[in-house]
Residue, then its C-alpha position, 0 to 999 in steps of 0.5 A: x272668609x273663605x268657603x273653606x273656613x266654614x262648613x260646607x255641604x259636598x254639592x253634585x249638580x246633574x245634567x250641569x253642561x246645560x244652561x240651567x246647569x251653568x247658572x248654578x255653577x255660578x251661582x254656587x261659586x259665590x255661595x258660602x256653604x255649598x261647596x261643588x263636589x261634582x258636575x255630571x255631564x253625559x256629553x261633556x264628561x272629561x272637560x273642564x268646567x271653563x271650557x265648556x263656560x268660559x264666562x266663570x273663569x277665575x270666579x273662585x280664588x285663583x284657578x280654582x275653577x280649572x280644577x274642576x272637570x265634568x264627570x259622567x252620570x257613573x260617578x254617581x256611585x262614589x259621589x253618594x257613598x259618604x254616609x254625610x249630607x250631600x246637596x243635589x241639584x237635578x238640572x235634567x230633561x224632562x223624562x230624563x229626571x226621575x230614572x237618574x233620581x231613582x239610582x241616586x235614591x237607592x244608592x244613598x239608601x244602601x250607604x245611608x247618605x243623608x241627601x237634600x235634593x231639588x228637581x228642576x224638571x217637570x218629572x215630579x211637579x203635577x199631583x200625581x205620575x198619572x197627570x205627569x204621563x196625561x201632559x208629558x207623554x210616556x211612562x213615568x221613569x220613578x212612579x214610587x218616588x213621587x210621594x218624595x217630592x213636594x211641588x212649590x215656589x218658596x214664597x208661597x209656601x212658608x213651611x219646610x219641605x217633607x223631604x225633596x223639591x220639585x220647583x216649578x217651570x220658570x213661566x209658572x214663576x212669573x205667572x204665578x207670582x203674578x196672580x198668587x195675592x189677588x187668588x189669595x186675597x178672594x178679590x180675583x174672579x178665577x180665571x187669568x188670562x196671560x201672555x208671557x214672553x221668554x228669551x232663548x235660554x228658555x228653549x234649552x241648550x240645543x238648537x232648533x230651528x226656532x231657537x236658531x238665532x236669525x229666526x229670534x232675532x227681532x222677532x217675537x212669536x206666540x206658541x202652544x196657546x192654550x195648551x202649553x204644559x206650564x199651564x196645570x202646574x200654575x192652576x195647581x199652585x193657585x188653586x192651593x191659595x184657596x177659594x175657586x179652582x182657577x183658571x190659566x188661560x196661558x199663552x206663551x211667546x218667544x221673545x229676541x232676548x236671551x235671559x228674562x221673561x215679562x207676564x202681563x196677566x188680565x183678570x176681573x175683579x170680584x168688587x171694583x177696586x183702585x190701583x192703590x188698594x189692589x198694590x197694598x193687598x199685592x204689598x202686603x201679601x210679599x211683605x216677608x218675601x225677600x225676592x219679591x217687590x211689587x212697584x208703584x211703576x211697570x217694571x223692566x226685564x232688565x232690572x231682574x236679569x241675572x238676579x233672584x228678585x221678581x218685580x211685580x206692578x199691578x193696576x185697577x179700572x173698575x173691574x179690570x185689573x193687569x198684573x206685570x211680573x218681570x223674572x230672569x228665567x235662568x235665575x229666579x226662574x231655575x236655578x236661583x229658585x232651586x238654590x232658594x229651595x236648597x237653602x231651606x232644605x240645608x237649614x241656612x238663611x234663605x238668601x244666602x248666596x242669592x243676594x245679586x246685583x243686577x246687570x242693568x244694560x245686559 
């Protein structure tokens, strides 16, 4: 059955030129009820779509894909006037975000467009624009839209959304859902002590000089110890699980890989525990998580990449326990975590559309 023979939602994707952007313009090519109504790009406007990501020509039936052109930011005064449900991905920068958010805000308040809105960026994750400007830096762009928004991962939070979303960084994915069974559970002491490694997708679109190719490749590097900016939204989203306030001792690296994103934490133990109990509590607290598996073996970046699945292996010595989370940044970690959200904003089942084969030897 094709997208058209049922009904869909006008889908608007902001800031799509980038790669968080164009994950989620293949992902809504295969996703049977959102249907793109536009992809806003400052610096690509005018441009077809496959010219830009000429690795989704020909995804939809025909050409489909060639009809579509970027369009800038100002369109945004046509596309959210159509007084019906509109679905709108924010794949921004970070600071950038909350003033594009803001304008669409009001522009459907003054025609009374009903919009489902997830935030990728950082603008709204933290409790509250003070600690966003305390890790950030500079003014908040929307400090009165704050309250619109509700920071969370999927899994974690069973219950619908009060109105938008914003998801959180694709580090804190994987750390957190490393870490969210044994906080849950109380058999954590409150302290992990993590390393993590992203590939270059992770560091944006533009180069720099240490996302330049000769400098990645073969190469790996840790940056930000200790003080990385993912590291209060993960303390954020564990210390709602309950018990002690943890703490993330977090240290991030920069891996010779494009996609994908492997966590190794470390943490103690309340009471000595075995591998095989520390899994069933792992087991049983994803058991209706359709995204996430916890396996008897470590597993691989490349079993996850290019899908919405994280895969999580644990074990136990005594006291001592690690915790290995695999993600695809892009996907899991972004936009197939945003479309997780949107589904559940739309009332559709949560996998739709996110149901993906791996690649195997990407």
């Amino acid at each position: 059955m094709s997208k058209q023979a049922i009904a869909t939602i006008p889908t608007v994707v902001l800031g799509a030129s980038g790669y968080v952007g164009g994950e989620l313009l293949r992902l809504l090519a295969l996703h049977p009820r959102l249907e793109l109504h536009a992809a806003l790009s400052g610096s690509q406007a005018g441009r077809p779509l496959v010219d830009v990501f000429p690795h989704l020509r020909g995804v939809w039936d025909g050409h489909r894909w060639e009809g579509h052109s970027f369009v800038d930011h100002s369109a945004l005064d046509v596309l959210i006037a159509t007084g019906q449900p509109v679905a709108v991905f924010a794949c921004l920068p970070h600071g950038k975000s909350a003033e594009h958010i803001d304008r669409l805000q009001s522009q459907a308040a003054d025609s009374d467009t009903p919009v489902h809105l997830v935030d990728l960026s950082a603008d709204f994750r933290l409790p509250s624009p003070a600690e966003y400007e305390a890790v950030y830096g500079g003014n908040h762009g929307a400090p009165h839209r704050y309250e619109d928004f509700s920071c969370g991962l999927p899994e974690l939070s069973p219950d619908p959304p009060p109105l938008h979303v914003a998801h959180p960084g694709c580090f804190t994915t994987a750390t957190v859902l490393a870490c969210a069974p044994a906080q849950a559970a109380g058999v954590a002491e409150p302290c992990y002590r993590v390393s993590a490694v992203t590939g270059s997708t992770g560091s944006g679109k533009t180069p720099s000089a240490t996302t330049h190719h000769p400098d990645r490749h073969g190469n790996i590097k840790a940056y930000s110890p200790l003080s990385h900016r993912h590291a209060p939204e993960m303390e954020m989203l564990l210390g709602r699980l309950g018990g002690q306030a943890p703490e993330v001792c977090f240290v991030p690296h920069s891996g010779p890989w494009s996609r994908g994103i492997h966590a190794t934490v470390h943490f103690d133990l309340v009471e000595p525990m075995t591998t095989a109990k520390l899994t069933e509590h792992y087991a049983n607290f994803y058991e209706s998580a359709p995204f996430v598996s916890v396996s008897e073996t470590p597993p691989r970046l490349k079993d996850v990449v290019a899908t919405n699945r994280c895969q999580i292996n644990v074990a136990a010595r005594g006291r001592r326990a690690v915790a290995v989370a695999v993600i695809d940044n892009l996907t899991k970690g972004s936009a197939g975590g945003a479309m997780h959200w949107m589904n559940r904003l739309c009332g559709f089942p949560e996998t739709t559309g996110l149901e993906l084969p791996g690649v195997g030897w990407s």
